[in-house]
N, C-alpha and C positions, 0 to 999 in steps of 0.2 A: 688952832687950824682954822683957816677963815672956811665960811659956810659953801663959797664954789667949790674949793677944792674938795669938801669933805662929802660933798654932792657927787664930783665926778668919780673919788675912791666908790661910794656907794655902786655908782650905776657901773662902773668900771669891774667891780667883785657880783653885781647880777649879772651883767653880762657874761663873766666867767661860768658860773654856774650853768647859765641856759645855755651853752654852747658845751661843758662838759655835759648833759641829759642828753644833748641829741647827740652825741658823738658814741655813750653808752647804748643810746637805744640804736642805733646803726650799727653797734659792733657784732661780728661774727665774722664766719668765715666761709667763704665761697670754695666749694671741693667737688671732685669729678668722678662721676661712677663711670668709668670705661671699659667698655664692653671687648674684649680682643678674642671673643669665641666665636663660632660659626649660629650662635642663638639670639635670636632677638629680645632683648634683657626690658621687663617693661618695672621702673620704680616710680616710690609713691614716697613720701616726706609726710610726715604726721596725721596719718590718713588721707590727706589731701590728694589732690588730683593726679593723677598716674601720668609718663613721660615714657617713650617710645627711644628705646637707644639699639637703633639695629646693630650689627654684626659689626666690628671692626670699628666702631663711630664711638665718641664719649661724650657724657651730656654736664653743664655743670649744674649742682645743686647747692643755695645758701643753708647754712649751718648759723640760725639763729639764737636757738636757747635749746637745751637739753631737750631732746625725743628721741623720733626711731626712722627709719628709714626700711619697707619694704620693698622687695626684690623679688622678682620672678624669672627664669629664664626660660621659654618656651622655643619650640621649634620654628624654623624660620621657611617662610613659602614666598612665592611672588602672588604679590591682590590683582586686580583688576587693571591696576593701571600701571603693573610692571614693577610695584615699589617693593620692597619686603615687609609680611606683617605677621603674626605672631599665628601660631597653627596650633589647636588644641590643647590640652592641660599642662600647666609647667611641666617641665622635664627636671627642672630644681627650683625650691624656692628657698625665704630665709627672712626673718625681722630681725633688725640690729639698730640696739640702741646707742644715740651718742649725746656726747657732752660738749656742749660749744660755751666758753667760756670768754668774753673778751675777743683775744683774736686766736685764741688756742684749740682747735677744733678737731677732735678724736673720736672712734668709735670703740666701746668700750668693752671689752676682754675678760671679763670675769675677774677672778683673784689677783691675775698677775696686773693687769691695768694698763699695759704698754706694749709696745711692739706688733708685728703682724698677725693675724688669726685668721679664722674663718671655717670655711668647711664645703669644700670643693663643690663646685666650682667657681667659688666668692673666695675672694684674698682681699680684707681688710687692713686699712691703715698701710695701705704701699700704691705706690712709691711714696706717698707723705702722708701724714698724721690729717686723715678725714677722707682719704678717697677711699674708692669700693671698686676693687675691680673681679668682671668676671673674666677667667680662667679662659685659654685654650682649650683644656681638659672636660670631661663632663660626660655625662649618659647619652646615646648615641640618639640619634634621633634618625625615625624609618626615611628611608629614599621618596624622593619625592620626584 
């Protein structure tokens, strides 16, 4: 094999390489906590910073590498400038941890490992494999 060719095989197989590492460190999956209740849902991704998904709105969130994702559901009021923000002590909360693998992205169910779960007013894993939605349903919150 003469010495350009066997140069360009070289730089042609590093190349490979560093373009499959950034394509692994960019893999995960982007998935949507959607709020469809009358409560202002506020979540957090690996302790990290919290996110505001009012009433009937859904926000999306990456699914990087394996963790957790907290949720709280609190009562909903008008602030000051008319917006909706979150009023007094959850009315539900919940930590759920998930597994983001590649582009396979799940929140994880105990024994069984698959299909829907949760615990009212959170329905995990629907409509697809990584969202989080909160529920219609829930503890009532006082008139405001």
């Amino acid at each position: 094999m003469r010495p350009g060719v066997k140069r360009l095989y070289l730089w042609s197989a590093a190349a490979a390489l560093l373009a499959g590492g950034i394509s692994a460190a960019e893999a995960g999956c982007v998935r949507r906590v959607i709020n469809r209740s009358p409560y202002f849902a506020v979540a957090s991704r690996n302790d990290g910073p919290s996110v505001g998904i009012p009433p009937h709105s859904s926000r999306s969130i990456r699914m990087l590498a394996p963790g957790k994702v907290d949720i709280a559901a609190h009562c909903a009021a008008r602030g000051p400038r008319g917006r909706l923000v979150p009023v007094g002590p959850p009315v539900a909360q919940d930590s759920y941890t998930f597994t983001a693998i590649l582009d396979r992205c799940y929140y994880d169910l105990g024994l069984m490992g698959f299909g829907q779960g949760g615990t009212e007013p959170f329905v995990l894993n629907n409509p697809r494999q990584g969202d989080l939605v909160i529920g219609p349903d829930g503890p009532a919150c006082p008139p405001r």
